[in-house]
C-alpha positions as YAML, in Angstrom:
chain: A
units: angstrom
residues:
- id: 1
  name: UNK
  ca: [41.49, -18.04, -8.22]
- id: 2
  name: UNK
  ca: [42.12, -18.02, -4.55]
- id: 3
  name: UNK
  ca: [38.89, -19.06, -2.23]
- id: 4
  name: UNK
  ca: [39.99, -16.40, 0.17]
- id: 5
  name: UNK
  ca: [39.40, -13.39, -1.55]
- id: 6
  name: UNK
  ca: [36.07, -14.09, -3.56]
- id: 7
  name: UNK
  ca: [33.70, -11.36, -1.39]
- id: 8
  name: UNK
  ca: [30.21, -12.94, -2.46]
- id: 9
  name: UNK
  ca: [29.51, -14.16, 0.68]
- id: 10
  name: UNK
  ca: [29.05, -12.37, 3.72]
- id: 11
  name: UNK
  ca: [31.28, -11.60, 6.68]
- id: 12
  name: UNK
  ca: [28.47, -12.21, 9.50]
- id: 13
  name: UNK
  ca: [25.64, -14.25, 7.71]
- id: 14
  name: UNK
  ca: [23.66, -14.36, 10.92]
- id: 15
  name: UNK
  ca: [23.27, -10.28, 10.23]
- id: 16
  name: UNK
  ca: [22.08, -10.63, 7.39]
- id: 17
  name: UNK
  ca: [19.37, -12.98, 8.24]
- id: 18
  name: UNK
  ca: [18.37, -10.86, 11.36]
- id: 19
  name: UNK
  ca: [18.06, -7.47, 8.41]
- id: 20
  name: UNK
  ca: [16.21, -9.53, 6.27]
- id: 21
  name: UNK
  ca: [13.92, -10.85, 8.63]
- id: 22
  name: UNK
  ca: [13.11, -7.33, 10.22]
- id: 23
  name: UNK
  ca: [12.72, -5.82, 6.75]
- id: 24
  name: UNK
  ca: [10.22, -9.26, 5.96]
- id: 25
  name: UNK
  ca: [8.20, -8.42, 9.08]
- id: 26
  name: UNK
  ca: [8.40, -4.96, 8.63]
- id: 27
  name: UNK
  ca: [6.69, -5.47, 4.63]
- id: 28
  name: UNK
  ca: [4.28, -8.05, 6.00]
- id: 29
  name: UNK
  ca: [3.28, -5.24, 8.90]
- id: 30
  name: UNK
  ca: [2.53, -2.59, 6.36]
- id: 31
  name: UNK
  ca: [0.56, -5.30, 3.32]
- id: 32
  name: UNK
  ca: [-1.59, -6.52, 6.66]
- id: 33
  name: UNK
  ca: [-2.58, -3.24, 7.65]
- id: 34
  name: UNK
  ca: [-3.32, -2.43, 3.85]
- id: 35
  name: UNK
  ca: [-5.38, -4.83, 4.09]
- id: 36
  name: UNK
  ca: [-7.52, -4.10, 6.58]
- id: 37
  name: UNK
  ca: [-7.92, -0.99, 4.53]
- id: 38
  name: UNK
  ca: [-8.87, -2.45, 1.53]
- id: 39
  name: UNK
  ca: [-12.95, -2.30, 2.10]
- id: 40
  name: UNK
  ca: [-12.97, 0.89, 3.91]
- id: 41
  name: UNK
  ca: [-11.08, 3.02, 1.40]
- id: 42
  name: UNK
  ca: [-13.72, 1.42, -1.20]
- id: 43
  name: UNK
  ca: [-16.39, 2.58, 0.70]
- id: 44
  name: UNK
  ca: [-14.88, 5.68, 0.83]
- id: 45
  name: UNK
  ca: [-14.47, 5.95, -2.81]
- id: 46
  name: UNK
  ca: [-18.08, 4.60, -3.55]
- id: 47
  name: UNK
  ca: [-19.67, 7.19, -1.12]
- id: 48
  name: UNK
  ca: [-16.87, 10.05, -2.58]
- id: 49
  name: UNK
  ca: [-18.33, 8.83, -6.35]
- id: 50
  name: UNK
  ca: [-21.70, 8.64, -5.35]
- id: 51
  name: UNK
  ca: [-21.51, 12.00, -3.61]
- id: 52
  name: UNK
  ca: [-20.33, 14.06, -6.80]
- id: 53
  name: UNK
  ca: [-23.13, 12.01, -9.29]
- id: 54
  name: UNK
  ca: [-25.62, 13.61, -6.84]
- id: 55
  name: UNK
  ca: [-24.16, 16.79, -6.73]
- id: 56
  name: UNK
  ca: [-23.83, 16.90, -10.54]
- id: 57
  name: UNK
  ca: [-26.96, 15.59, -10.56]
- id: 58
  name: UNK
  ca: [-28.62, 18.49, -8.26]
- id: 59
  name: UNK
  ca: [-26.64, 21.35, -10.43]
- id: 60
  name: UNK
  ca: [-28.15, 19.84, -13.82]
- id: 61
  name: UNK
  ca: [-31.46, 19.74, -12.39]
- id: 62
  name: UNK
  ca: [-30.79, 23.48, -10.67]
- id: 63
  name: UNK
  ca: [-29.72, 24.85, -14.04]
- id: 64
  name: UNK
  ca: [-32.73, 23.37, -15.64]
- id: 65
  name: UNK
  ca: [-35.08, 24.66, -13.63]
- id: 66
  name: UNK
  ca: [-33.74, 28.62, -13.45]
...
């Protein structure tokens, strides 16, 4: 087999590093700002949770009562 024509490796190497290193920085971007997230969209979900048990809880009582 000739060493010439095997096509595994890259024309331009240094383009390939540059894609992979945007598309690294671009992932780490998006995980770090999902992060930041993390505790408010709990909240949000707690208060969203906590929000229907009392409103479930009001309609019971409501429908008890009349």
């Amino acid at each position: 087999m000739d060493e010439g024509n095997v096509k595994d490796r890259p024309e331009h190497p240094s383009r390939w590093d540059r894609l992979r290193s945007a598309m690294t920085r671009c992932l780490r971007k998006g995980i770090s700002r999902q992060g930041r997230n993390v505790s408010g969209e709990f909240l949000k979900g707690a208060a969203y949770k906590l929000g229907s048990g009392a409103v479930t809880l009001i309609i019971i009582w409501w429908e008890t009562r009349h």
